[in-house]
N, C-alpha and C positions, 0 to 999 in steps of 0.2 A: 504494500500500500504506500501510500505519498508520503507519510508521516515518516518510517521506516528508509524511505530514498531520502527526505532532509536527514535523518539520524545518520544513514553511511555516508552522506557528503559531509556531517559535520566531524566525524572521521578520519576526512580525508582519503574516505576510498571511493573510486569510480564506481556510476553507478550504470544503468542501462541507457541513461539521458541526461544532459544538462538538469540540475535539480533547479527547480522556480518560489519563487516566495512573488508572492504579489499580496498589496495591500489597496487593492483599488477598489471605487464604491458608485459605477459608476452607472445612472440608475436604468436607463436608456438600454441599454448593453443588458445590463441581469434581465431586465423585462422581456428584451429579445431571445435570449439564451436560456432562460428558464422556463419561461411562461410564467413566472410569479412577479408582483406586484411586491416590487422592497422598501417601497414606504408603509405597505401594508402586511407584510411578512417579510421584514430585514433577514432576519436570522435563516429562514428558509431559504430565501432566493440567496446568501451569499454558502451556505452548504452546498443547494445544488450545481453553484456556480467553482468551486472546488472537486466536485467531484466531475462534474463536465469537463474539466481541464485537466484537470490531473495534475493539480497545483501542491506543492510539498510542505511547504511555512506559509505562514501568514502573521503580520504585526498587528492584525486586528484583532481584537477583543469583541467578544458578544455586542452585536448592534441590536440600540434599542429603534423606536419610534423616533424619525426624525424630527427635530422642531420645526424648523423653517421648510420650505419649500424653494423650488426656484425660482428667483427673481427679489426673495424674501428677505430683510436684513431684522435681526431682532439684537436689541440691545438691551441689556441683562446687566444692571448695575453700568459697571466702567468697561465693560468689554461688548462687542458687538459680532454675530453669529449671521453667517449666511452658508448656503448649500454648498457642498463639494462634493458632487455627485448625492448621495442619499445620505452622505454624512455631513455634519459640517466644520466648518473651518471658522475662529473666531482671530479678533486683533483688540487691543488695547486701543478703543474710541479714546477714550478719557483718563492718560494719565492718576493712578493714585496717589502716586509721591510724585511731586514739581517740583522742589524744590530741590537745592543743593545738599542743603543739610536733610530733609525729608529722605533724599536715597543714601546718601552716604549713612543712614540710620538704618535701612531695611535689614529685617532679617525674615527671611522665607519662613521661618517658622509660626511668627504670627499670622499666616495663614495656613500653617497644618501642625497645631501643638501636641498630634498624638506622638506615644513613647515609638520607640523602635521595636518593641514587643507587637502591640497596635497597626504597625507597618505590614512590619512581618506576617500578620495576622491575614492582614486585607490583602496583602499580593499574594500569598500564597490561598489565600480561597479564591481571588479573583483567576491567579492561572490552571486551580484546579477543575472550575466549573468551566472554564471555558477552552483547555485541553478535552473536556468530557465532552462537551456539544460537538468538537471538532474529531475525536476519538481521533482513529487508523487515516483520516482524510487529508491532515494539516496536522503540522506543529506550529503552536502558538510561541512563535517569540515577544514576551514583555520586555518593558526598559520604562527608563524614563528622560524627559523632553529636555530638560536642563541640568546643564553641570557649574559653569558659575559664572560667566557672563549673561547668561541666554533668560536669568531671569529678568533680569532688567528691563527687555520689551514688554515683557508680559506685564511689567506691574508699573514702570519708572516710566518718567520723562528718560527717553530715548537719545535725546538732545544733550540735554541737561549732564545726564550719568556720562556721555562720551567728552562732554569740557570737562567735567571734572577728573575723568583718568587724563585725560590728557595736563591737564593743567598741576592740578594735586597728585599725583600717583600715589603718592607713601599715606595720603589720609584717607585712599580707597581700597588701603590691603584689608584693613578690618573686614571691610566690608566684603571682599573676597573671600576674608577666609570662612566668613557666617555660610557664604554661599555652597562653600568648601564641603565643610562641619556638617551641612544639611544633607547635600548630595550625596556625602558619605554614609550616613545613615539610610539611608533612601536605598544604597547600594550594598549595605550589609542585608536588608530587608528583603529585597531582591535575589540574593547570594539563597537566601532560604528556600525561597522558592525551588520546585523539582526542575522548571525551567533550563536545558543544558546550555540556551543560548542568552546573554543579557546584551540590549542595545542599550549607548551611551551617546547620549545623541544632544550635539551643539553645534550650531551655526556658523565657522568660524568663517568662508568664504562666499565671494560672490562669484560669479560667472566669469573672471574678470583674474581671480586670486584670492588673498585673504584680507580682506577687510582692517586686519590690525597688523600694525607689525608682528613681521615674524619674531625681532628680539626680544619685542613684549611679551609676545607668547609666549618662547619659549624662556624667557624669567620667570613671570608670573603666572602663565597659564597650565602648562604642559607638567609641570612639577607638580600641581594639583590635580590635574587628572591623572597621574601616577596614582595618587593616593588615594582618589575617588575608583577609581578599578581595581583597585585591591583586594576589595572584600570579597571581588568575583573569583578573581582568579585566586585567592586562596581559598577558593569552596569549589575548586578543580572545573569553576565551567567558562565556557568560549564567552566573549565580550568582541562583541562588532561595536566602529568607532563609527558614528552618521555625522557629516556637514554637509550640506548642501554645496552646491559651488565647485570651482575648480582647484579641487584640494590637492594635485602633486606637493606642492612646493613644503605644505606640512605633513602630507602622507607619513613620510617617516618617522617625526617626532609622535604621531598620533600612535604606530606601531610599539617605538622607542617608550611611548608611557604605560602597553602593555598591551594593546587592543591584538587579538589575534586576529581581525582583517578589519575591511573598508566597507561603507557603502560609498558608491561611486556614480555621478552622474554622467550624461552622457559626454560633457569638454572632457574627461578623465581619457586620459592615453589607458584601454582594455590594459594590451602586454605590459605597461611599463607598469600596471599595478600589479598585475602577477608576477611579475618578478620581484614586488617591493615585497609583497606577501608571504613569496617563498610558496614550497610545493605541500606544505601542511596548512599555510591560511586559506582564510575565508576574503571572499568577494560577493558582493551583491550590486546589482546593476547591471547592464548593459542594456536595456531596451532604451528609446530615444521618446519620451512625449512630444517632443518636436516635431520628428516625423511622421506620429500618428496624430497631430494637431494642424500641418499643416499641407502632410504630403497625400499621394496616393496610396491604395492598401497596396500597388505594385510596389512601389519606393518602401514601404514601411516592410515587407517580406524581406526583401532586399537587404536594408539594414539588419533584419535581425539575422539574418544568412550570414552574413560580415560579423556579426560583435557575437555568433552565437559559436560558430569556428573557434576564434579565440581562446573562450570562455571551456571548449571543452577538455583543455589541457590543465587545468585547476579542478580538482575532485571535490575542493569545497567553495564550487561558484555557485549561484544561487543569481539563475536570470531574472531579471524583475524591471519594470517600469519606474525608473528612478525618479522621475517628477510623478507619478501617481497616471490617474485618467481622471481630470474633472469633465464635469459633461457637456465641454465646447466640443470633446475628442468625437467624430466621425465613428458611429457603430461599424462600420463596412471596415474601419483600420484597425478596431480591435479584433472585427474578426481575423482581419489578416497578419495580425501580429498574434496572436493564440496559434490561429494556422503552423503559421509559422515557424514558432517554439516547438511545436510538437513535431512539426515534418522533421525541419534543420538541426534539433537539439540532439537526435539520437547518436550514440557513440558505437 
């Protein structure tokens, strides 16, 4: 079963096909491919939609009832929520903390003051019920969204918190290390879980490179996600490092602070990240949203024929739609990209 092909890729031993994680919600596409309604049956239409593919992992968690619909924006206190596919996507409307002093005060905790017991508690029932709905079909990879910059959008002037690292550095390590302190717990919590895979997932580039300096990072960043992935990897399980963006240039330090592989979007050079990897890490990536956003399903087969070749000399790749499928994507290019994976993935 699929579950069983993610488990030998994470291994590192070849399996019968390229292994896939996909985390896409895209509602259009399940409707055509299942015959079920996923605003009306989430949970059904994305099980049949794994067993129709013969999909290995998945980063999603049990879907409830969507709030919003499309075209919808609902704003819920300081953050505001609209569709990404049947799921949705929010952003910080409204600033909590403005000020200078307001962020350089934050600490992530006052918005989650349970113990680490508490934690613990809730990850591991949430990845056990939701391994159980997915049984033999999918392995459920959990993680979580921020490590210690990456809070800051979510809750800070955006603006504000980048003058003041820039301007103040030394009077915003506190503040780093709260961010640190939390994440780490978060990741011992994690570590409990039965889970063999944990993502550790921050922002650090754009399409473009990395947004911060690299010596920033690697003073103040990289040394802390050392210590934030600790608690995985001394509970013997794999840790995928996620930035968006065109991440070679930190590739390595992300490695270097522990991650046994990459998520990789499509600017990422395929080969040169299996080689950063090595022939026992992990990859995820290679499919192009680009291509099924703005090409033909001919072009979009095409692509994945090219990134899926590649892909099949690394035993723990795990092909995937690196920017997702929001529901601008063309149903005929998903189908042609599912096609696809399945014709050109076989080994």
């Amino acid at each position: 079963m699929s579950r069983d092909r993610a488990m030998e890729a994470l291994a590192g031993r070849h399996t019968d096909r390229v292994a896939q994680l996909e985390f896409l919600a895209h509602a259009a596409f399940f409707r055509s491919v299942t015959g079920l309604d996923p605003y009306e049956k989430p949970n059904e239409a994305f099980l049949a939609f794994l067993e129709r593919f013969d999909i290995d992992a998945t980063l999603m968690g049990g879907l409830g009832p969507p709030r919003v619909r499309e075209g919808q924006v609902l704003r819920d206190g300081h953050h505001a929520y609209t569709m990404w596919g049947f799921k949705e996507t929010s952003w910080l409307a409204e600033p909590i903390y403005k000020t200078r002093e307001e962020i350089l005060a934050f600490d992530p905790r006052r918005h989650d003051p349970s113990s680490l017991q508490e934690k613990a508690d809730r990850y591991c029932s949430h990845w056990e019920q939701t391994q159980k709905l997915y049984g033999d079909r999918a392995l459920y990879v959990p993680g979580h969204y921020q490590l210690v910059l990456h809070y800051m959008p979510f809750y800070c002037d955006w603006r504000v918190f980048m003058e003041a690292l820039a301007m103040e550095p030394d009077k915003c390590r506190p503040l780093l290390d709260r961010c640190t302190d939390y994440s780490i717990e978060i990741f011992e919590a994690l570590a409990r879980t039965p889970a063999p895979l944990i993502i550790a997932h921050e922002d650090l580039c754009s399409a473009r490179g990395p947004i911060f300096s690299p010596a920033f990072l690697r003073r103040e960043v990289f040394p802390r996600f050392k210590r934030i992935y600790e608690p995985v990897k001394r509970a013997g399980k794999r840790l995928l490092a996620i930035s968006d963006g065109l991440i070679e240039g930190i590739a390595p330090d992300l490695m270097a602070a522990g991650a046994d592989g990459l998520f990789i979007e499509p600017m990422n050079d395929i080969d040169r990240m299996i080689d950063l990897v090595g022939p026992d890490g992990l990859i995820v990536g290679g499919g192009n949203t680009r291509t099924l956003t703005t090409g033909t399903p001919e072009e979009v087969a095409e692509d994945v024929k090219v990134s899926i070749e590649k892909a099949k000399r690394l035993p723990g790749f795990f092909f995937c739609l690196g920017g997702e499928a929001p529901h601008n994507v063309p149903v005929e290019n998903l189908e042609a990209y599912f096609d696809a994976c399945r014709r050109y993935g076989k080994k």
